[in-house]
C-alpha positions in Angstrom: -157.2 -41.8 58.3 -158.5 -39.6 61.2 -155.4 -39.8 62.6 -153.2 -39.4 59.9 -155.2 -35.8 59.1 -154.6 -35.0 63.0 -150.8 -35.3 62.3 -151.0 -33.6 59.5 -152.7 -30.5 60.8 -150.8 -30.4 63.7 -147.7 -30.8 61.2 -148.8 -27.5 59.3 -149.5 -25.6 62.4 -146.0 -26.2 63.9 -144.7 -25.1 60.3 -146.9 -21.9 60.4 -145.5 -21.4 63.5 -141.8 -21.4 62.8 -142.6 -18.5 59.8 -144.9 -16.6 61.8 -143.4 -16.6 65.1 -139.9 -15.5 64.0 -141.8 -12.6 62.0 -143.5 -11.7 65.2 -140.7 -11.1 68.2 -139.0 -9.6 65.1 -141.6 -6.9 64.6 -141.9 -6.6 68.6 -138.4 -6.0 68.6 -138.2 -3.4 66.3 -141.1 -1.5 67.8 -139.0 -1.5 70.6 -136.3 -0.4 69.1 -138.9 2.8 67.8 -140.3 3.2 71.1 -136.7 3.4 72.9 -135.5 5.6 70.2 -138.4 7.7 71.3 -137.9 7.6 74.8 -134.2 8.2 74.9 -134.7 12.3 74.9 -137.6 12.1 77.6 -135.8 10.2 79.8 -133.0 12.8 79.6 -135.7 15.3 80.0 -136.6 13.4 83.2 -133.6 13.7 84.9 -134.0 17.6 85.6 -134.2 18.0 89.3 -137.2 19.5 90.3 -137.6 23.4 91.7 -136.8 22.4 95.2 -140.8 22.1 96.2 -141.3 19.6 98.9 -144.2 18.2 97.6 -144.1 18.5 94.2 -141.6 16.0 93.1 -144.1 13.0 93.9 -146.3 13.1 91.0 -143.4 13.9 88.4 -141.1 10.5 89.9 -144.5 8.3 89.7 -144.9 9.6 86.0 -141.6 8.9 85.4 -141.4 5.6 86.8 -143.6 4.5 84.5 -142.8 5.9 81.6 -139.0 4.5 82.3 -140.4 1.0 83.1 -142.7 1.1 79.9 -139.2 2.5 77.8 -137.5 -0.5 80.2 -139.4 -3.5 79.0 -139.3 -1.6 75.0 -135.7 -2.0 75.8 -135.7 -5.7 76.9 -137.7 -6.4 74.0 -135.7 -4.9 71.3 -132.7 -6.2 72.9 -133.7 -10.1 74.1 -136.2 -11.4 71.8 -134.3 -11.9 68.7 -131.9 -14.0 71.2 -134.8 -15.7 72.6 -136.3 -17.0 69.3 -134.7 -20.5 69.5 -136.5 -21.1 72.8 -139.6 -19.9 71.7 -139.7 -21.6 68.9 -138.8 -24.9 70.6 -142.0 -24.0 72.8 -144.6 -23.0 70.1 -143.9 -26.2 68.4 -145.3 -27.9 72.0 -148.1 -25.6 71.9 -149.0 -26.3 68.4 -149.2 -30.2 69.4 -151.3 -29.0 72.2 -149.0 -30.2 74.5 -148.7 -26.4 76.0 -150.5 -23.2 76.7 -150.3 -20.1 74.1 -146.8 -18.8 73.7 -148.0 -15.6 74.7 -148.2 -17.0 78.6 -144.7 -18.5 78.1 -143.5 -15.1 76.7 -145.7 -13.3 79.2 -143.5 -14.6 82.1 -140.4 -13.6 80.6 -141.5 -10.4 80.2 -142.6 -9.7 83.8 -139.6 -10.8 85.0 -137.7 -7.8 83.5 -140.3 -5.3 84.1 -139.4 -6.5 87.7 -136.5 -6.1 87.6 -136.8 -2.3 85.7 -137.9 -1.5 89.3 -134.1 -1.1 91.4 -132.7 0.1 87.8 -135.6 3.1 87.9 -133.7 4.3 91.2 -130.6 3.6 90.3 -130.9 5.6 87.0 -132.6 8.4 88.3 -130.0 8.8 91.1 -127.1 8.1 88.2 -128.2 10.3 84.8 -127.8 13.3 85.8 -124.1 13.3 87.3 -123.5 11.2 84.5 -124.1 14.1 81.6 -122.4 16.6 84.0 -119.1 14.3 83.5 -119.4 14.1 87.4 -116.2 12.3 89.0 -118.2 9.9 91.4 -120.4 9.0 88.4 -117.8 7.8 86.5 -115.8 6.1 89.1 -119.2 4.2 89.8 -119.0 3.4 86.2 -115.7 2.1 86.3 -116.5 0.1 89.3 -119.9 -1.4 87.7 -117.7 -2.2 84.2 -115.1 -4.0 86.8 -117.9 -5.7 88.1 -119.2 -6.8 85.1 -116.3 -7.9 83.5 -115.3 -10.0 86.7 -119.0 -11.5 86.2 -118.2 -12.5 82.7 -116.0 -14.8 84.1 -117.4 -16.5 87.0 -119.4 -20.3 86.7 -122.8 -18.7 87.4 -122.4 -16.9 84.2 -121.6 -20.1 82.6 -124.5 -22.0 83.6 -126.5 -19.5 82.4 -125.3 -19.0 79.4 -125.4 -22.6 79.1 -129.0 -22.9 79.8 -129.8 -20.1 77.6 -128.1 -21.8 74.5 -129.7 -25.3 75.2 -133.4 -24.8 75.2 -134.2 -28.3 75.1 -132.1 -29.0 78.2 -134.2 -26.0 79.7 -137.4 -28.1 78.8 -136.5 -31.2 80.4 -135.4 -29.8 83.5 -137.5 -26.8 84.4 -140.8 -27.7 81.9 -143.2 -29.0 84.0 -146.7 -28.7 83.6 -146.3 -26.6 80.8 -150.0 -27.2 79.2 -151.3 -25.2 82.4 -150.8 -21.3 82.2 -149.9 -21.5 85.3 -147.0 -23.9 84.4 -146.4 -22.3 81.1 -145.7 -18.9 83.0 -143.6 -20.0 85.6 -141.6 -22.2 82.8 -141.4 -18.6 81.3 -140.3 -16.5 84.4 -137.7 -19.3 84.9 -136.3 -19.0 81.5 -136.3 -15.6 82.2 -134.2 -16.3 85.3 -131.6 -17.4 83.5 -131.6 -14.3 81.2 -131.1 -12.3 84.2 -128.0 -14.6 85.4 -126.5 -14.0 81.9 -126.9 -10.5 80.9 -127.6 -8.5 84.6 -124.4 -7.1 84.9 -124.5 -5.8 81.2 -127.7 -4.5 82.0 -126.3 -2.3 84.6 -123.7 -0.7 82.7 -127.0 0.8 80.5 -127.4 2.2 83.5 -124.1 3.4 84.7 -123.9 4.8 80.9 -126.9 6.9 81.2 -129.7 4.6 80.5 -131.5 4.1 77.4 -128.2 4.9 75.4 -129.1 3.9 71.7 -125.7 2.7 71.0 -124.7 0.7 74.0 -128.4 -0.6 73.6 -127.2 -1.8 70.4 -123.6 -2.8 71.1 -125.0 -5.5 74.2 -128.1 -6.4 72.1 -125.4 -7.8 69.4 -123.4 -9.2 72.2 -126.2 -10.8 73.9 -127.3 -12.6 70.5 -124.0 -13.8 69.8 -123.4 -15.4 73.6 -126.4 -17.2 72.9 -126.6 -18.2 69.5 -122.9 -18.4 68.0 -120.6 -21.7 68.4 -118.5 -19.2 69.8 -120.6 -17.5 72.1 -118.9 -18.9 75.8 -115.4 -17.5 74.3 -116.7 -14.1 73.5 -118.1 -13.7 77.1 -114.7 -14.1 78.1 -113.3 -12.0 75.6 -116.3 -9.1 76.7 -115.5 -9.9 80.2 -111.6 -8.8 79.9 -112.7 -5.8 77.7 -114.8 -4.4 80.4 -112.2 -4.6 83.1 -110.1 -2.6 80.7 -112.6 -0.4 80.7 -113.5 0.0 83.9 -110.0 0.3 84.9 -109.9 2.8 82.4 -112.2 5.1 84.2 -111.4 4.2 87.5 -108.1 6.2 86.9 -110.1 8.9 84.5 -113.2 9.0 85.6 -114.1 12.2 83.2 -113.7 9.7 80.4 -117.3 8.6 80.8 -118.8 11.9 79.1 -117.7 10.2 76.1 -119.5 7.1 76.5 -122.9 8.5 77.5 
């Protein structure tokens, strides 16, 4: 009987979990949405070169790296966790047969694996966003080339596993879930799937940047883009089908490099 009310609780937790958790990244999502909405004109205001004062640029770039790599990981969460939800969900069922940590370690590691990798796209932005609004030539043919880049990306195998992994979170479990009833496991588990996030969607990440980051619309067009490559039966076509689109594109302002005013 003891037994069978084990089961049982453990039953109800795992259903709590599946209304609760969805409910949850959902609400973290959309205050990252807010807080990027937010963000988007300071960053702008960021991008104003200093006076020309040797020494007083320090203490302005440090405030502004963090306050881009706080809007950064806003960003990844608006945009990732409602594409991540299948995983987690698969892992807070584990968790609530207390066969794995909290899902806030597994989750933790996903997240500092994109605040890591905020860090190179902090230079790279503040070196791109202003000569981006002044419709500067280089800028855009950097654009182009990055869009190239991209959609050459979209095609390759390594996008493909990925993507692959990223759509099968049981086959992620198997393979790369050891030890997840330690944090310790549970977080590296996390960083892993994270990993594999990166391998799919880096490339798109970048064009934030070469777009002028923290662009509310591109934010929103690759957050719908992402959630369909991982969710939809269709989601390996359309990566194809993005992946030709942005050598169009890049093409496209390769050859007219003023053409990326209007996408910033």
């Amino acid at each position: 009987m003891g037994a069978e009310l084990s089961a049982s609780e453990v039953r109800g937790v795992a259903g709590r979990s599946d209304i609760w958790l969805p409910v949850a990244l959902l609400i973290l999502a959309g205050l990252g949405w807010w807080w990027s909405a937010v963000s988007a004109g300071d960053m702008a205001g960021d991008a104003v070169p200093m006076d020309g004062m040797p020494m007083e640029p320090q203490p302005a770039m440090a405030m502004s790296f963090v306050a881009f790599l706080v809007a950064w990981v806003a960003m990844m969460a608006a945009m990732m966790f409602p594409a991540v939800l299948p995983v987690v969900r698969l892992y807070a069922r584990a968790a609530a047969n207390g066969q794995a940590a909290p899902v806030a370690v597994f989750v933790g590691g996903y997240i500092v694996l994109w605040a890591v990798v905020g860090i190179p796209a902090f230079f790279a932005w503040s070196r791109l966003n202003e000569p981006l609004m002044q419709g500067s030539s280089w800028a855009g043919r950097v654009a182009g080339a990055l869009a190239v880049a991209a959609g050459l990306y979209q095609l390759t195998p390594l996008k493909s596993v990925c993507l692959r992994h990223c759509r099968s979170p049981l086959s992620f479990f198997m393979r790369h879930g050891k030890h997840l009833d330690r944090p310790t496991g549970a977080f590296v588990a996390g960083v892993r799937h994270g990993m594999f996030c990166v391998g799919c969607c880096w490339m798109l990440m970048a064009l934030l940047i070469a777009f002028g980051a923290m662009q509310l619309v591109w934010m929103l067009v690759l957050a719908v883009l992402i959630l369909l490559e991982k969710i939809a039966p269709f989601g390996e076509q359309l990566a194809r089908v993005t992946g030709a689109a942005l050598l169009v594109l890049g093409v496209a302002l390769l050859v007219r490099p003023d053409f990326v005013t209007h996408l910033v």
